[in-house]
ROKOL-153984 format. One record per residue: x, z, y of N, C-alpha, C in turn. Coordinates in steps of 0.05 Angstrom, whole numbers, padded with zeros to 5 digits, always signed. Layout:
REM ROKOL-153984
XZYXZYXZY...
***
This chain:
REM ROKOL-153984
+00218+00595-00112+00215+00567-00117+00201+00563-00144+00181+00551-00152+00163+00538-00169+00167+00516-00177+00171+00499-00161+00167+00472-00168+00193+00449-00151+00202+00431-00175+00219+00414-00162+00199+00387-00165+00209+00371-00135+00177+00348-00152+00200+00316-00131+00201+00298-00143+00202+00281-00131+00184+00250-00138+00163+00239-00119+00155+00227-00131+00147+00204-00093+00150+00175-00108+00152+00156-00082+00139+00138-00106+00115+00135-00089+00093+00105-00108+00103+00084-00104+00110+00077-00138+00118+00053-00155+00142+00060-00164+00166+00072-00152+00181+00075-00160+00198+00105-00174+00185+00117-00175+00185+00140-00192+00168+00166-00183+00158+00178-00202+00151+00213-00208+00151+00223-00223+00163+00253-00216+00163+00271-00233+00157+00298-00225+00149+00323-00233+00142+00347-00225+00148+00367-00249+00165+00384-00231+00182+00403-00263+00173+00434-00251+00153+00442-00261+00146+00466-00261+00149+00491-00273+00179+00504-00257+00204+00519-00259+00185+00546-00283+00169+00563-00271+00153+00580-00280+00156+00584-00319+00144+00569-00326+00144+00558-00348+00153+00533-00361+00172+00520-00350+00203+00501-00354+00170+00476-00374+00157+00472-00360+00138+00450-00357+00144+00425-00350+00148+00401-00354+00149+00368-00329+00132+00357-00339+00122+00350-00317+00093+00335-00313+00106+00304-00314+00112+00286-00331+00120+00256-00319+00148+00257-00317+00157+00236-00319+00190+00229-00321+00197+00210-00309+00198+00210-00287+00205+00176-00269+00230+00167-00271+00235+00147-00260+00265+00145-00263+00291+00157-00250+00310+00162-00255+00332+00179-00241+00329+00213-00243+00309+00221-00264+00305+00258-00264+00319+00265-00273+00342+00261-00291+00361+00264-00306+00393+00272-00278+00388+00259-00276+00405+00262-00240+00406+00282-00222+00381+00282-00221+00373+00301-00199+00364+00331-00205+00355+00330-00227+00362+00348-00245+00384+00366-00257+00397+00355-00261+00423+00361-00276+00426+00383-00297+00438+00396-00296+00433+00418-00320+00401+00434-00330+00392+00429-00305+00355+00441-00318+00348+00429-00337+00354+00408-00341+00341+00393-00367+00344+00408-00389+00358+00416-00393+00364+00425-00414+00341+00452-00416+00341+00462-00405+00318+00478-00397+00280+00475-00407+00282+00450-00409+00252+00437-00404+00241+00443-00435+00217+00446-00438+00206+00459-00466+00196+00442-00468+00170+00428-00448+00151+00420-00450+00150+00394-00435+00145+00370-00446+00135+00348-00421+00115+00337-00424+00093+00333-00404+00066+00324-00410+00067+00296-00391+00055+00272-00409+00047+00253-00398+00029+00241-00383+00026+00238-00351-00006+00229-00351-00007+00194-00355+00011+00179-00355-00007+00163-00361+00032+00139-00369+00012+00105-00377+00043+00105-00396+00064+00086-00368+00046+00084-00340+00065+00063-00323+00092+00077-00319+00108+00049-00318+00140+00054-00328+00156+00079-00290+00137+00085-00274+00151+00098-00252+00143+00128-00263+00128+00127-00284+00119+00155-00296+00142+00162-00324+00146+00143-00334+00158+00148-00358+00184+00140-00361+00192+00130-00341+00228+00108-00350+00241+00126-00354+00241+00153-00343+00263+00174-00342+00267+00192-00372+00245+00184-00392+00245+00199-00415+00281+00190-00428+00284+00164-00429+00306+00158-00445+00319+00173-00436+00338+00177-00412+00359+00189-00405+00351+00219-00406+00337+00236-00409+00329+00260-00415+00330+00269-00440+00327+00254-00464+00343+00252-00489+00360+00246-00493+00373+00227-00481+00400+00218-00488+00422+00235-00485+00420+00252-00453+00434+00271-00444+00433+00290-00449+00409+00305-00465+00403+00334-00484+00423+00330-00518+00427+00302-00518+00437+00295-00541+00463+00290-00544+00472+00293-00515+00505+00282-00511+00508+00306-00511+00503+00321-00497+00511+00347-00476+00523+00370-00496+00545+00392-00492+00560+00403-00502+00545+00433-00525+00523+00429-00498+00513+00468-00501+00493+00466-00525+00479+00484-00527+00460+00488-00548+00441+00468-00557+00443+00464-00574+00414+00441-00582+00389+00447-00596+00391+00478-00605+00369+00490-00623+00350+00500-00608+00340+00487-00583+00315+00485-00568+00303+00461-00577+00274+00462-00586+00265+00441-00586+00252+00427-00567+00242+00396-00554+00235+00392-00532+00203+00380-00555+00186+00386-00537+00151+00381-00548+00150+00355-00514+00134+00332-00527+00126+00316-00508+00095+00307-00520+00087+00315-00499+00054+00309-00503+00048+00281-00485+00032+00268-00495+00014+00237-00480-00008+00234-00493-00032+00226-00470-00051+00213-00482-00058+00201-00507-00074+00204-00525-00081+00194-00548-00090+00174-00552-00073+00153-00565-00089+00121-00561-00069+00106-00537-00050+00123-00527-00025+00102-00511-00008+00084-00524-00016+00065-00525+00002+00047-00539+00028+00038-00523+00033+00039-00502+00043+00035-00484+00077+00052-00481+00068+00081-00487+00070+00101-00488+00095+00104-00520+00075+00098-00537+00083+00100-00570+00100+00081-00566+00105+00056-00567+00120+00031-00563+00154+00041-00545+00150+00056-00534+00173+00072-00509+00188+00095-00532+00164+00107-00541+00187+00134-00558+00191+00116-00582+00181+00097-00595+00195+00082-00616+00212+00070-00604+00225+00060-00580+00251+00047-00579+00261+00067-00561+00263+00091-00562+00278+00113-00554+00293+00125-00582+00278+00126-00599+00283+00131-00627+00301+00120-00644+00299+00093-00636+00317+00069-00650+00341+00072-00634+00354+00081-00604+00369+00086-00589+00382+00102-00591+00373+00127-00612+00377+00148-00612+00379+00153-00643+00402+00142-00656+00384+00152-00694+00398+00174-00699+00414+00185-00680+00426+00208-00693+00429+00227-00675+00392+00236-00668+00390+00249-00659+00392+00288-00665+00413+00305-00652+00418+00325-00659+00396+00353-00646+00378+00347-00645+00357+00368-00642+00331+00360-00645+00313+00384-00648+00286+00376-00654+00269+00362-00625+00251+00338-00641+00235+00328-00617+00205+00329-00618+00193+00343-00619+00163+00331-00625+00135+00311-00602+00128+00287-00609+00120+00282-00601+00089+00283-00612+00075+00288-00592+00036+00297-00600+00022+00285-00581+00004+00273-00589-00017+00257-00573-00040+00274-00578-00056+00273-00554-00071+00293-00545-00095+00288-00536-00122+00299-00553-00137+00291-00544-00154+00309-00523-00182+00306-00510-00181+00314-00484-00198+00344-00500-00195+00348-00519-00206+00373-00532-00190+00399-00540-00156+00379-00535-00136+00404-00542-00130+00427-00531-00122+00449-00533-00111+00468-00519-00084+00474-00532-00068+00475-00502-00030+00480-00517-00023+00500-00508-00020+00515-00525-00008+00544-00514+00011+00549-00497+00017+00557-00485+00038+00568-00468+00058+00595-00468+00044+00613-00471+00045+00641-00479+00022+00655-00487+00025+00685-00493-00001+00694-00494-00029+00691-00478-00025+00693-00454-00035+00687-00433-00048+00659-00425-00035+00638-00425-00026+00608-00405-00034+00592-00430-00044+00570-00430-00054+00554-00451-00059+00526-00423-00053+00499-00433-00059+00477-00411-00077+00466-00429-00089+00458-00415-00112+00438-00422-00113+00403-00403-00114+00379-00424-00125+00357-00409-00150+00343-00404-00155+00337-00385-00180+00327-00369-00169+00288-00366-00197+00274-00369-00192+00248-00364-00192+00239-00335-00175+00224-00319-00172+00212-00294-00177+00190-00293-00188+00172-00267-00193+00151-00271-00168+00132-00255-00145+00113-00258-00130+00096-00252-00140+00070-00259-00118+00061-00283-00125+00030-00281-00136+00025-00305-00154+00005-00302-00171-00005-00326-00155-00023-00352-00159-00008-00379-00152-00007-00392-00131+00016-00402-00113+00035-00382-00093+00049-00385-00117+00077-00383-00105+00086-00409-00117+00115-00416-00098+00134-00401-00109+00157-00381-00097+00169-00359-00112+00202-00354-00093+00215-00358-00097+00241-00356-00078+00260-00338-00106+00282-00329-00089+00302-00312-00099+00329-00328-00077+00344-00312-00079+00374-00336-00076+00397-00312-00097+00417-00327-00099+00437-00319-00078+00464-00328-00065+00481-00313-00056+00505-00330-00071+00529-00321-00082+00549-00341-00102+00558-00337-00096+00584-00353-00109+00610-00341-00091+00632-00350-00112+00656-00362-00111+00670-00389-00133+00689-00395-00125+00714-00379-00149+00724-00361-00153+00746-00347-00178+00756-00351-00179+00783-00336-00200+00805-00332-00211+00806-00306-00227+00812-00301-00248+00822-00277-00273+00834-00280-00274+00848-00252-00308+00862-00254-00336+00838-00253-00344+00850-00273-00369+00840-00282-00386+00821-00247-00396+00808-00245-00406+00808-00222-00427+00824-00211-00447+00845-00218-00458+00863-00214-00446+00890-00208-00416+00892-00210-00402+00910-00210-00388+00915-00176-00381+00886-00170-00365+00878-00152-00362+00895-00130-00382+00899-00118-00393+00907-00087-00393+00942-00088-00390+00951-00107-00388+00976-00117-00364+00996-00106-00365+01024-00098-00348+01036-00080-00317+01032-00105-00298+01037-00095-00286+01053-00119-00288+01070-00139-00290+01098-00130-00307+01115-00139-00328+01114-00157-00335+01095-00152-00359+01096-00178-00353+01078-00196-00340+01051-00191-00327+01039-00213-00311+01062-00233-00298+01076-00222-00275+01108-00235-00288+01111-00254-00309+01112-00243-00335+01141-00259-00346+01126-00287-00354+01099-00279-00373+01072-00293-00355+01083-00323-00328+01077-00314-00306+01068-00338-00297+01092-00353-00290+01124-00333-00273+01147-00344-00307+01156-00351-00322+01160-00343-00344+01182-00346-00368+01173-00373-00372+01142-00356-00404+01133-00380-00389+01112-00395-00359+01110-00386-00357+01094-00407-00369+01066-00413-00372+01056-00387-00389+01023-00386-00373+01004-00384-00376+00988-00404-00361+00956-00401-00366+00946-00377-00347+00945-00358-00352+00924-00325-00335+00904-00322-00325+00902-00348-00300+00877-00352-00304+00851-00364-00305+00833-00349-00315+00805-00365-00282+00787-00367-00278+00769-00390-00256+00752-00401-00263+00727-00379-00245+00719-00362-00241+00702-00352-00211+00674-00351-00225+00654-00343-00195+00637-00340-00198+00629-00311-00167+00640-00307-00163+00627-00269-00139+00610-00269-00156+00589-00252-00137+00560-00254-00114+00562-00237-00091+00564-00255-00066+00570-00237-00055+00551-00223-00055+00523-00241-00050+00491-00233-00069+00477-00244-00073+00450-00225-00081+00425-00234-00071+00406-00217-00054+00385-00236-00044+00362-00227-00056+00346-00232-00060+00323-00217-00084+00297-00227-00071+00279-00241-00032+00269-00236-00028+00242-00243-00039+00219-00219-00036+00199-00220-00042+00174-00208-00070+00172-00218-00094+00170-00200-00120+00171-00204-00129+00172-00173-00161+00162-00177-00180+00170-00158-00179+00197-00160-00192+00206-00134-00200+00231-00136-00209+00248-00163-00204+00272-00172-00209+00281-00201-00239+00298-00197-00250+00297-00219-00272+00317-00216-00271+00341-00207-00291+00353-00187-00278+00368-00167-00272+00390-00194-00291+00400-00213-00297+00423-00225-00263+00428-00241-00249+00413-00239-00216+00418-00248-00205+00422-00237-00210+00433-00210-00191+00441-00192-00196+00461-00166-00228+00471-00170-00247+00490-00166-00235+00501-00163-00222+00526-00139-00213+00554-00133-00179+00556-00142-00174+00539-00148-00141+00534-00163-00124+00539-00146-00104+00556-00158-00082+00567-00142-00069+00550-00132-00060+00520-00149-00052+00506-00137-00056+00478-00145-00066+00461-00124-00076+00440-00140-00044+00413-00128-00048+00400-00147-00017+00380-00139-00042+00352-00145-00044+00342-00120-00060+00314-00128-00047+00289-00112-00047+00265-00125-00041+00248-00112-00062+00234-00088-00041+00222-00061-00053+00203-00042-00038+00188-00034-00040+00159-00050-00027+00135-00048-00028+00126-00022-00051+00122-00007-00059+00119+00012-00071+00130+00033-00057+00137+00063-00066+00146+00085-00088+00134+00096-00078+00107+00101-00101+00095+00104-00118+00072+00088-00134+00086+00086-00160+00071+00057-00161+00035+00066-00159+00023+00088-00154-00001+00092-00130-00018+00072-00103+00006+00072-00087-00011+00062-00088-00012+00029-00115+00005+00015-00114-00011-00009-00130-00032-00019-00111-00047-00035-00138-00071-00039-00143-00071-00069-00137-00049-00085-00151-00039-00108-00162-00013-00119-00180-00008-00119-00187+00025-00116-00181+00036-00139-00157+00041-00145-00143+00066-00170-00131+00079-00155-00123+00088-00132-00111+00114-00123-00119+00126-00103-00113+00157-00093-00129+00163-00072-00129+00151-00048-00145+00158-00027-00144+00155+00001-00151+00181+00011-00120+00183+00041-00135+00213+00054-00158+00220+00062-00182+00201+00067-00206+00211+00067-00229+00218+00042-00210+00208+00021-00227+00220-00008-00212+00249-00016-00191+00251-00011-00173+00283-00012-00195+00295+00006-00194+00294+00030-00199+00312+00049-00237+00319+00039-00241+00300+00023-00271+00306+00009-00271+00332-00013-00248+00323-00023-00249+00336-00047-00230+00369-00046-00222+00370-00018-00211+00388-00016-00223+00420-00003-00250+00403+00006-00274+00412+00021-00288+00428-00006-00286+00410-00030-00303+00423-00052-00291+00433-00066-00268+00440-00076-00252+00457-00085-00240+00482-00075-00243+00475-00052-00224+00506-00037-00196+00507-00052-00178+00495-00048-00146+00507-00070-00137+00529-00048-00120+00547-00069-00104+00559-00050-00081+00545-00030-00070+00531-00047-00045+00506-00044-00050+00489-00054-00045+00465-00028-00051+00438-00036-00023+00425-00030-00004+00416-00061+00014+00396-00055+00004+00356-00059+00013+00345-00045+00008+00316-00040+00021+00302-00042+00028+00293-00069+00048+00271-00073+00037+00241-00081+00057+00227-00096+00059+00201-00103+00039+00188-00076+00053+00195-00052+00055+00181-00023+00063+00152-00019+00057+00124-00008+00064+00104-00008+00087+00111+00016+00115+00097+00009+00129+00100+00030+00130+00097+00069+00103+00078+00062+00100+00060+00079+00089+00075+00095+00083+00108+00092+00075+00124+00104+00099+00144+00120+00115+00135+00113+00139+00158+00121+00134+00173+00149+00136+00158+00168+00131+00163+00192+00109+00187+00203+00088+00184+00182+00053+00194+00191+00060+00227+00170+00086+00233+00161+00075+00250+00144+00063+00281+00155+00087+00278+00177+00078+00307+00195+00057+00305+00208+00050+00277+00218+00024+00284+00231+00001+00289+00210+00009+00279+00186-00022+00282+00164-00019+00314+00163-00002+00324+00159+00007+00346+00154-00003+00373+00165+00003+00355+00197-00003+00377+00220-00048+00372+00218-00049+00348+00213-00081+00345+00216-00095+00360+00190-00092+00360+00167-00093+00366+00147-00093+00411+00146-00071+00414+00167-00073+00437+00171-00095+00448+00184-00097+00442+00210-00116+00441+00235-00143+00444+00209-00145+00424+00205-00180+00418+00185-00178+00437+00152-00163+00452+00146-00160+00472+00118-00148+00485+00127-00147+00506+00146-00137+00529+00154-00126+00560+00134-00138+00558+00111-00137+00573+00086-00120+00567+00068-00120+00536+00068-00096+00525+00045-00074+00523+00057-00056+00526+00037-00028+00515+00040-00027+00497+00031-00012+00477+00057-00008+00452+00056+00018+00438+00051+00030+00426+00031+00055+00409+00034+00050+00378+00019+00076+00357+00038+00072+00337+00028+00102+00325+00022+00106+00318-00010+00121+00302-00014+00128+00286-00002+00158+00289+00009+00166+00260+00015+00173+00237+00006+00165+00216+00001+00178+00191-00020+00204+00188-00020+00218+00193+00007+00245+00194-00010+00263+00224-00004+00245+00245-00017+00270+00261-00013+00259+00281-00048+00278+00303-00057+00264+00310-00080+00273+00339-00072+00232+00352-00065+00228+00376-00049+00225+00396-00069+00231+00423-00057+00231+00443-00075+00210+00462-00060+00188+00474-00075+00172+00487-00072+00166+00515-00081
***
């Protein structure tokens, strides 16, 4: 299991990515459903400041701050740069909280940063497009690796052996392979952030593109575009309108049929799935 994710459009999401004790967003009630992992969490990244993304921060401090066990973990929360929305929320979390017993850092982020992870793992944010005026970001996690050169590739074994033990030829080029990309609440994301990705987590508000009558979130026929130009290995699908409940297995089952290569799962709005 990887990933715990519960997320139902408008009224909460969140995505806690077990691997590296990551959460993507804090909706309301994670603290709950959650339960002792919290305490766990290193890292939380913001994509954007609407209150089904963020209400759940208070009680995620509050209860790291009550709670019995260790407090000499520090919790790092990253958001967009220039959220006012955002800043306004951890200043009256702050005032709620004046005697707070562990470290908190909050960092606003601009779309140039890189945050380490480990040696390896570093995330990076990319800009998304939602609602006008609200600054909104999705993030990549992205990992330093090795591979053969591309002139190398097609080459027996054997002679790769030889290239490296014998003449001694560099056939190794520094690469980054996209392990995740989550979009947040947005249109479709630029495909190039989610290109070949182990696993891409994107939202589709809407099944059917009729029932929106403002274009800030996906529709299954702009996924199924964008899923054509990315190739993911795994495609999860959340922040689903409820109003879909019924259609999920069939999107599911259609969605399979037409990406035969990906793995396919879809959040249910009201249940909180483990992956």
């Amino acid at each position: 299991m990887e990933f715990i994710i519960k997320s139902k459009a408008l009224y909460t999401t969140w995505v806690f990515y077990k691997p590296n004790r990551i959460l993507f967003d804090t909706g309301e009630g994670i603290s709950d459903e959650l339960g002792n992992k919290i305490y766990g969490i290193e890292k939380i990244f913001f994509t954007h400041a609407h209150v089904d993304h963020i209400a759940g921060l208070w009680g995620i401090i509050n209860t790291r701050n009550n709670a019995m066990g260790s407090r000499d973990k520090k919790l790092e929360i990253y958001f967009p740069k220039g959220s006012t929305n955002i800043i306004e929320y951890i200043n009256f979390i702050n005032k709620m909280n004046k005697r707070l017993r562990y470290e908190v850092d909050y960092i606003e982020l601009n779309l140039s940063d890189k945050i380490d992870i480990n040696s390896k793992r570093f995330i990076k944010p990319f800009k998304t497009r939602h609602s006008p005026g609200e600054i909104s970001y999705g993030y990549q996690i992205l990992e330093k690796r090795r591979r053969l050169k591309k002139e190398y590739r097609d080459l027996p074994q054997e002679k790769i052996k030889n290239l490296i033990v014998n003449e001694k030829v560099d056939i190794l080029e520094d690469f980054c392979a996209n392990i995740l990309t989550i979009s947040g609440d947005s249109l479709p994301i630029p495909p190039e952030f989610a290109k070949d990705c182990d696993t891409l987590i994107h939202e589709c508000t809407f099944f059917d593109e009729s029932d929106r009558k403002i274009r800030n979130h996906t529709s299954l026929r702009e996924l199924q575009r964008l899923i054509k130009e990315t190739n993911p290995k795994r495609l999860i699908i959340y922040h689903v309108s409820s109003r879909y409940n019924s259609k999920i297995n069939e999107v599911k089952l259609l969605l399979t049929r037409e990406f035969p290569k990906t793995e396919i799962e879809i959040i249910h709005p009201d249940k909180v799935m483990k992956i």
